[in-house]
C-alpha positions as CSV (number, residue, x, y, z in Angstrom):
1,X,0.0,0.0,0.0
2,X,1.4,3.4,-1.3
3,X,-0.2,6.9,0.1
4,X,0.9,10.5,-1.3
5,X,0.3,13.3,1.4
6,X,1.0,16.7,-0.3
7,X,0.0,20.4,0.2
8,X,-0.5,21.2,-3.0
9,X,-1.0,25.2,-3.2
10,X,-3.6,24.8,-5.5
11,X,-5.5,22.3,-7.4
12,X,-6.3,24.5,-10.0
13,X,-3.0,24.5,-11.8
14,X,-2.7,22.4,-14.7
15,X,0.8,21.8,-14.3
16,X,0.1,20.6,-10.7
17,X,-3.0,18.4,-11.5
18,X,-0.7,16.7,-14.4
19,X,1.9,15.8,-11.7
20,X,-0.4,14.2,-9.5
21,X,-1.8,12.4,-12.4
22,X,1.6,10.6,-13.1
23,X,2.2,10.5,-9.3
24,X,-0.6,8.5,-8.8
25,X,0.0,6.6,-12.4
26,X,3.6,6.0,-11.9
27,X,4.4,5.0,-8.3
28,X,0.9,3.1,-7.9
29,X,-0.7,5.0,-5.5
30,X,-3.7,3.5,-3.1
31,X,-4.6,7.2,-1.3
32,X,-4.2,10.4,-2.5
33,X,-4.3,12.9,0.5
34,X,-3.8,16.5,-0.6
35,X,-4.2,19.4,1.2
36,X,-4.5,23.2,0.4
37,X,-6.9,22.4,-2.5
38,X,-8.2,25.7,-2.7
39,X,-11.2,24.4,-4.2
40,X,-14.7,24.5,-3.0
41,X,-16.3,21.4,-4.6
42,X,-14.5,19.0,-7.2
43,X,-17.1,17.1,-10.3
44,X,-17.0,13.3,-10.4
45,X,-15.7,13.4,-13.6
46,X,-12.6,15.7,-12.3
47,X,-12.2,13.2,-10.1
48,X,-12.4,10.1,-11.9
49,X,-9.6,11.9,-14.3
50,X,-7.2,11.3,-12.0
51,X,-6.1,7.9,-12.1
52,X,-6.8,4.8,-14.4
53,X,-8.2,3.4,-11.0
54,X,-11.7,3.6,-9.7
55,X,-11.1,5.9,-6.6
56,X,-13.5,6.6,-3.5
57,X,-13.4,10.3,-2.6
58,X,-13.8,12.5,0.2
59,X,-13.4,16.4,0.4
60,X,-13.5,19.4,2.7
61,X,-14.3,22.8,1.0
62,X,-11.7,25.2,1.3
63,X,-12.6,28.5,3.0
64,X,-12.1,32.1,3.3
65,X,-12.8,34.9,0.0
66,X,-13.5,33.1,-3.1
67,X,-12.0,29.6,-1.8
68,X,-8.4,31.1,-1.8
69,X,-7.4,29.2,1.6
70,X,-7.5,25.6,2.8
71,X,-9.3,22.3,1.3
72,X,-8.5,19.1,1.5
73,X,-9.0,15.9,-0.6
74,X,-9.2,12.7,0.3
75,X,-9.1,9.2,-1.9
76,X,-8.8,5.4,-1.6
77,X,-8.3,3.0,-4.0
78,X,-11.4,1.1,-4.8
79,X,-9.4,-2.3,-5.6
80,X,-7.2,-1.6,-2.3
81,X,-9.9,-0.6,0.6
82,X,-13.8,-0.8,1.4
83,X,-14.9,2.0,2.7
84,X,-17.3,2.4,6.0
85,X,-18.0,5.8,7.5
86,X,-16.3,9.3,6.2
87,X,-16.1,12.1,8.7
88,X,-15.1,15.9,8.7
89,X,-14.2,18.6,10.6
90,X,-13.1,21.9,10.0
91,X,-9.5,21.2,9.6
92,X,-9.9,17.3,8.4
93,X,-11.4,14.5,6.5
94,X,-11.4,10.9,7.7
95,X,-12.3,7.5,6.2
96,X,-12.7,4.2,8.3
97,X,-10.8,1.6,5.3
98,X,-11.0,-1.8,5.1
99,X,-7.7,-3.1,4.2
100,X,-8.7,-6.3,1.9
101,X,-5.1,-7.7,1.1
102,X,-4.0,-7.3,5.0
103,X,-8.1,-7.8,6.5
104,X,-7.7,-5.4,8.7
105,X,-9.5,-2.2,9.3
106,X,-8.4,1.3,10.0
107,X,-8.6,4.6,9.9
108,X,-7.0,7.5,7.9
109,X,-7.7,11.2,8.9
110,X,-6.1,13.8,6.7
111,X,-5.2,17.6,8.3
112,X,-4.8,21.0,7.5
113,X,-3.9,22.9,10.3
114,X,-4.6,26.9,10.3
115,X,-1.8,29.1,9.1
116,X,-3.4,31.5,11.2
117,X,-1.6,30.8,14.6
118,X,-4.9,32.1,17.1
119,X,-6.8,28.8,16.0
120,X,-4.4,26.4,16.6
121,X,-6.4,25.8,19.7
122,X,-9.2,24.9,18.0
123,X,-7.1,22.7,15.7
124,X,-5.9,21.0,18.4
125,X,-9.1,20.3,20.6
126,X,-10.7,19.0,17.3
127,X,-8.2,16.2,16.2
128,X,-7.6,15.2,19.9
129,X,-11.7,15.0,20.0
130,X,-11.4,12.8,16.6
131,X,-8.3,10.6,17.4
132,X,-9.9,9.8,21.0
133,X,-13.3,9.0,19.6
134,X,-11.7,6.9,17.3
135,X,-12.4,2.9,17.9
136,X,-9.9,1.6,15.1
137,X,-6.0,2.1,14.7
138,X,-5.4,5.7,12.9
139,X,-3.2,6.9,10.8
140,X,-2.7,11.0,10.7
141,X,-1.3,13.0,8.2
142,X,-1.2,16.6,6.4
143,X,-0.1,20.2,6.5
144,X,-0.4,20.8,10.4
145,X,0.7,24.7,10.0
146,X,3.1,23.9,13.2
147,X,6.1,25.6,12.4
C-alpha cells in the first residue's frame, strides 16, 4: 500500500493536477491525500480523471474569499480498501478503510492545520476529540501549519 500526502498550493493549476496524475500513475498509489486544494467542490468526472483506477473520494471545502485558503482531498483506491464511514471537521477529513489484502481495518484522517496561529487551539481540541473517539488504529497525516 502506497499513500501520497501533499500540500498542494492549488488544485487549479494544470501543471500541478498533471503531476499528481503521473504520481498517482507512476508509483501506484492507493490514497491520494492532498491538502491546500483551494477548491470548494471537485465534479465526479474531475475526479475520476485522475487515475486509471476507480477511486473513492472525500473532500473538505476550502474556506475564506473566493475559496483562496485551505481544502482538503481525500481518496482510496477502490481495488485496495472498502470503505465504511467518512467524517469531517473543519480542519480534516477521515475515512474508516478496510484493508482487503492485509483484512484489517483502520482509519485514515487527513489535516490542515490553520496558518493562522490564534486557531491552533481549535485545531488541536478537534483532532484530539477525533483521534480519542476513534475505535480503530489511525493513521494521521497533512499540513499541520506547526512551524
Amino acid at each position: 500500500m502506497r499513500a501520497l500526502f501533499w500540500n498542494i498550493c492549488g488544485f487549479g493549476h494544470d501543471g500541478r493536477r498533471r503531476q499528481l496524475i503521473e504520481y498517482v500513475r507512476d508509483e501506484h498509489i492507493d490514497i491520494v491525500a492532498i491538502q491546500e486544494t483551494m477548491r470548494s467542490d471537485f465534479s465526479w468526472p474531475e475526479l475520476d480523471r485522475l487515475s486509471t483506477h476507480l477511486f473513492v473520494w472525500h473532500w473538505l471545502p476550502s474556506s475564506g474569499n473566493a475559496g483562496h485558503s485551505g481544502g482538503i482531498l481525500l481518496g482510496v483506491k477502490d481495488a485496495t480498501f472498502e470503505v465504511g464511514s467518512m467524517d469531517r471537521g473543519q480542519f480534516f477529513v477521515s475515512m474508516e478503510l478496510y484493508e482487503r489484502a492485509l483484512n484489517f481495518k483502520w482509519e485514515v484522517i487527513i489535516v490542515y492545520g490553520p496558518a493562522d496561529h490564534s486557531r491552533f487551539a481549535s485545531f488541536l481540541e478537534e483532532l484530539n476529540r477525533k483521534v480519542s473517539a476513534a475505535s480503530l488504529s489511525v493513521v494521521v497525516g497533512g499540513d499541520f501549519n506547526l512551524l
